[in-house]
N, C-alpha and C positions, 0 to 999 in steps of 0.2 A: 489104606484109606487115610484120608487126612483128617487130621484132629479136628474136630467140630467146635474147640474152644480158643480156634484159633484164626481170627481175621483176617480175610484178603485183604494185603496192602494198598489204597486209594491213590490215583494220580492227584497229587497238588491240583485244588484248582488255581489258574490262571490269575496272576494280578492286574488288575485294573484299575489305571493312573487315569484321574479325573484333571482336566485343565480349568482352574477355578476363576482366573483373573492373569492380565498380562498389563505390568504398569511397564511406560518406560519410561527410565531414569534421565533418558536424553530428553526429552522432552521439555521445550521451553518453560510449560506451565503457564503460560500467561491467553492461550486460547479462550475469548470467553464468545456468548452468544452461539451456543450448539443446536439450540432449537429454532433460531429463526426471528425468532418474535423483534429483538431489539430493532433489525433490519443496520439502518448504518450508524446509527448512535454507539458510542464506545459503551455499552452496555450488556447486562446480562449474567446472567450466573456464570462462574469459570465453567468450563467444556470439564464433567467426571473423571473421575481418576478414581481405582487404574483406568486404561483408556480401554482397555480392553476387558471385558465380563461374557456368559452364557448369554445375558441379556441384555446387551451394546453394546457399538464397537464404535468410538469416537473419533475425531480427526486430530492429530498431533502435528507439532513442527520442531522440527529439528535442524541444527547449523550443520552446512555443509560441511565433509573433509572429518565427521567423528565418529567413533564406534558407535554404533545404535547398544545401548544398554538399557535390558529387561529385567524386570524380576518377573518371576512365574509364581502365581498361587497352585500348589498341587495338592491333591488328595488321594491316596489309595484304599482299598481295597481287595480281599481275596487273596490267594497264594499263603505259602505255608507262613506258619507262625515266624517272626524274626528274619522274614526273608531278603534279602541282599538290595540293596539300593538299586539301583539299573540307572543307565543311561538316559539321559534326555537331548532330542532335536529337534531344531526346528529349520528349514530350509526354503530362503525365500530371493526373492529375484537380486541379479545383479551381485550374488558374491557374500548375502544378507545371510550366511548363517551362521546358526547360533547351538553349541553344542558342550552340553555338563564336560569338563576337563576331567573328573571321574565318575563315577558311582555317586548318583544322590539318592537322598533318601526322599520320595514326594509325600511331606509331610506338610500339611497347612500351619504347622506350629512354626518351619524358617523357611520363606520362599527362596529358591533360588537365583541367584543374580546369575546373568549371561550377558557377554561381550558379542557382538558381529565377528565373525571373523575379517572380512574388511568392513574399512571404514563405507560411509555414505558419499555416492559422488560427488562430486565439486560443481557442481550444477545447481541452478534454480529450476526449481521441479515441485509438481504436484502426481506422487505415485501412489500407487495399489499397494500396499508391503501387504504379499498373502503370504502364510508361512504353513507351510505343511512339517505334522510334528508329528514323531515316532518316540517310541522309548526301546531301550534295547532286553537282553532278558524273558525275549518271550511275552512283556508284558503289556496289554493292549492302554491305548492312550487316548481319551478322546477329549475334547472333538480333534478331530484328525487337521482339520484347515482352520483359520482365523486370518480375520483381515482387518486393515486400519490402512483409512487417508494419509500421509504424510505430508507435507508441505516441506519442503527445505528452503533454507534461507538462506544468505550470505554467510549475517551472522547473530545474532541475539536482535530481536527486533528491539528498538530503542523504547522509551516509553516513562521515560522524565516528567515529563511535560504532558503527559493526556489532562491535567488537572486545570491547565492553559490553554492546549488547544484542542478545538472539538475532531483534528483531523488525527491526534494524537492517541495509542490506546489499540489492542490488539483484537480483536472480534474473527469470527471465521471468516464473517462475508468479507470482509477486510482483504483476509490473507487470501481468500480463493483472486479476489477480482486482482490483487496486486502480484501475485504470481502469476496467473494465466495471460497477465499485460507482460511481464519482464521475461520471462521463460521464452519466449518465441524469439528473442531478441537475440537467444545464444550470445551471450558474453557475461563475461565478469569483472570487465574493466567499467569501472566505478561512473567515467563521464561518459563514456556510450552507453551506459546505461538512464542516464542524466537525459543525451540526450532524444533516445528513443522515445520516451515516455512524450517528452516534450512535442516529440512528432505529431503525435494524435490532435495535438491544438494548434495546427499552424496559423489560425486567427484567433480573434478574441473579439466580443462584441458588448457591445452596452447597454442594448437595447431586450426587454424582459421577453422571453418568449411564453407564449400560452401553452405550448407543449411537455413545459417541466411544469410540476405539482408545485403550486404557489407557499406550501409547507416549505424549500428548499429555496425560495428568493432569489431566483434565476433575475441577472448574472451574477450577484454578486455571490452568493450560495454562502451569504454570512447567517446563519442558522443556526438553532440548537439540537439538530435532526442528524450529525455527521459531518458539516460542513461541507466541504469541497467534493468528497468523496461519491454524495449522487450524481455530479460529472460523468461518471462513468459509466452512467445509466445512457447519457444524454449528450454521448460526442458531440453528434451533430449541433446539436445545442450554442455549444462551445461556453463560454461566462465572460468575469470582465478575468485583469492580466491577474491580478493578483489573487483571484479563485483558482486559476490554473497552477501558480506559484504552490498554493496551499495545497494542493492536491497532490502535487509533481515531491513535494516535502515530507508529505503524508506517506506515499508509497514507499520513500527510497529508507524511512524509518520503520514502517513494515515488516520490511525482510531484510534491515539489519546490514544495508549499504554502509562501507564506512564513508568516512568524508566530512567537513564543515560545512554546514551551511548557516547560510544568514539570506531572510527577507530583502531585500532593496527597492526606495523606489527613487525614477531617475525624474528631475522634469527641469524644465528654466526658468527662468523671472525677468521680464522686462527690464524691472530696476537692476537688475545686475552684467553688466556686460553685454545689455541691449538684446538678452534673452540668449549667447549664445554661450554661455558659459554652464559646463553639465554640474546640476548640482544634484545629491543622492545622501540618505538618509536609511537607518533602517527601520522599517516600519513597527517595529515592534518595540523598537527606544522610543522613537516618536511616531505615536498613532496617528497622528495631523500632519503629520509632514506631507509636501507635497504642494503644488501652487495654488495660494490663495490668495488672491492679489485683484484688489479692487479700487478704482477710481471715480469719482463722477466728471463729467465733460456738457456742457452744454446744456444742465440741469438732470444728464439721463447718467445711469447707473453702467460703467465700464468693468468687465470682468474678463483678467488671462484666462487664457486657455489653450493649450497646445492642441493643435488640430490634426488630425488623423488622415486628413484628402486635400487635393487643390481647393483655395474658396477666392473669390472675389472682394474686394474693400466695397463696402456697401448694398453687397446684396444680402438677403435674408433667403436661410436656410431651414428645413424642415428640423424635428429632434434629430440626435445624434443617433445614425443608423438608421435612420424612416426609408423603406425602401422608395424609389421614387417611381416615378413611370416609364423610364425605360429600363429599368430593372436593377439599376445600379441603388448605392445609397448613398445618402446625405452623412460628408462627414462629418464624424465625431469630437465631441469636446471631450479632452481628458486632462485631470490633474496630476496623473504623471505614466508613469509605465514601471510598472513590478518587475521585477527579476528575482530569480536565486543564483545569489554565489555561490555557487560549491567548488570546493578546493578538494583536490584528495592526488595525491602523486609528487607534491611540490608543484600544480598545476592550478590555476585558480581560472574558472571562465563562468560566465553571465549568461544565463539559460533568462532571457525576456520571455513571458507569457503572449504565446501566440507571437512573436514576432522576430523569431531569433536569434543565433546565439553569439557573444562576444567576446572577444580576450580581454576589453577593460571595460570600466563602465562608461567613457568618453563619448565612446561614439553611437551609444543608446539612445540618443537623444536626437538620433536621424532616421530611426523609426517611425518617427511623424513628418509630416510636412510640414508645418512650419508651427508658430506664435503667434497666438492675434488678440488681440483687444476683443469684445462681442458688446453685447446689450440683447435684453430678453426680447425676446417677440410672442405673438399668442401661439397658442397649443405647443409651448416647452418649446418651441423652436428659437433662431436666435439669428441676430443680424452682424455681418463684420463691420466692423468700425472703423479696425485699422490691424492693418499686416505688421507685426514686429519684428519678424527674422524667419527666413527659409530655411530649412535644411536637410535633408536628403532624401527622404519618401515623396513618390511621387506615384500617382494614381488613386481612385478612389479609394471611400474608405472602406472598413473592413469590418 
């Protein structure tokens, strides 16, 4: 018989590795507005951190072409006293996994840091990274799956200047809407990407529509709500060149395009070379730059203005963009036309808003139709006075 003072030996119970938190160390950090509320204002609390908890699971963005690095909060439980560290992994799409190099210990007193085994594709993308995790050792691990947004970028979204400009400044709705614009575009050459975006505004107009929320001051979209960026509520909409400019500026600093850019705007002056000589400024050295050029003639008040359609000397025209009744519009007066320089390759070309793109700034200035003198007439419309110089656009306006 067996001694009664002597105890059957117990199976160990089973250890069990709690997953407490998953920060990643890739991560830009600068995602803010997770809840929604700000809408397109550069505003809002940063996006939590770690990004990953029991109770959230946030959106992150990370540069293309780099190891995704996490740290894991872990906790155990159970199994014999002093028992052995075990392995940890986690296995997620595309090549994303991440696996302890030896034995850890899952201790919430030192998380542990993990590498990708590869890197993050070279691609602009908006994915799913779900990662299914195990520990090795027999030891159960939960929660078993977790998932997080990632946004990838080119490269470090820019963000100098959000203190300047209101299109400046990282937000989620930001990054969703400017990824989901560039991503489709498949490419990562800097000026097709320039001029993709550009695509979507192949006009520009000046005329306010009643279909954008008067908080956003369609077309100009100069606001303290986001600026440029509710554009992309309201394609069709379209604004004037230089909210397109702002937008087009806005994105490509987003997700971290490299590249110079600089504002420009192109227009003429009578007084100079009889209006055919291009003159250009950037708008943000000079906020007024741009034709303003006034005369009086015969007791009545003469004002340049570059014109956007065929006009007649001495008829009088509705406002600029009034549709008319055969369905066309009444061209447009404009003090100049916006573009962005971007240079990136040793390549420099002139993305014009709504009216496109150039190798110098010279010949921007055939975008419109011509130069004319005007005088005001009733209901904001206006009358030609006198034609100054033609040059290359021809058909109505836009």
């Amino acid at each position: 018989m067996a001694d009664p003072t002597t105890e059957t030996p117990q199976p160990d119970a089973a250890q069990s590795i709690a997953l407490k938190s998953i920060e990643f160390v890739s991560d830009h950090g600068l995602l803010k507005g997770c809840t929604g509320e700000s809408r397109w204002r550069n505003a809002g609390d940063p996006c939590p951190r770690p990004e990953w908890t029991p109770e959230r699971a946030v959106p992150l963005s990370i540069s293309m072409g780099r190891s995704v690095v996490i740290r894991l909060g872990l906790s155990s439980s159970g199994g014999a006293p002093g028992a052995a560290p075990v392995e940890i992994r986690g296995v997620g799409p595309a090549g994303l996994t991440f696996e302890s190099p030896g034995a850890a210990a899952a201790s919430s007193a030192a998380p542990l840091e993990l590498s990708s085994a590869r890197k993050i594709g070279r691609r602009i993308q908006k994915f799913d990274l779900n990662l299914s995790w195990s520990a090795g050792g027999g030891a159960a691990l939960s929660p078993g799956r977790t998932s997080n947004v990632v946004y990838v970028t080119m490269g470090r979204p820019q963000t100098d200047r959000q203190d300047v400009w209101q299109e400046d400044g990282v937000t989620l709705k930001r990054m969703d809407r400017a990824v989901s614009w560039i991503s489709p575009l498949n490419t990562l050459d800097p000026h097709e990407i320039v001029y993709g975006v550009m695509a979507r505004f192949p006009t520009y107009t000046l005329q306010p529509s009643p279909r954008v929320p008067r908080e956003y001051h369609h077309p100009t979209y100069l606001n303290d709500q986001g600026g440029a960026w509710a554009m992309t509520d309201h394609v069709e909409e379209t604004g004037e060149c230089q909210a397109i400019v702002r937008l087009l500026r806005g994105m490509l600093r987003q997700v971290g395009i490299p590249g110079r850019t600089r504002m420009l705007v192109v227009w003429g002056d009578p007084n100079v070379d009889g209006g055919r000589r291009t003159l250009s400024a950037d708008l943000e050295e000079r906020p007024w730059a741009g034709l303003d050029v006034a005369k009086v003639e015969g007791g009545r008040v003469w004002r340049a203005a570059l014109i956007d359609g065929p006009v007649e000397e001495g008829r009088t025209y509705p406002a600029s963009h009034t549709r008319l009744p055969d369905g066309s519009f009444s061209p447009g007066l404009n003090r100049y036309e916006a573009c962005l320089e971007f240079a990136h390759g040793g390549v420099t070309r002139y993305y014009a808003g709504g009216a496109g793109v150039f190798d110098s700034v010279e010949p921007i200035l055939g975008v419109f139709w011509g130069l004319i003198w005007f005088s005001s007439a009733p209901n904001d419309g206006y009358r030609v006075e006198k034609i100054v110089a033609r040059y290359g656009r021809s058909g109505g306006g836009r």
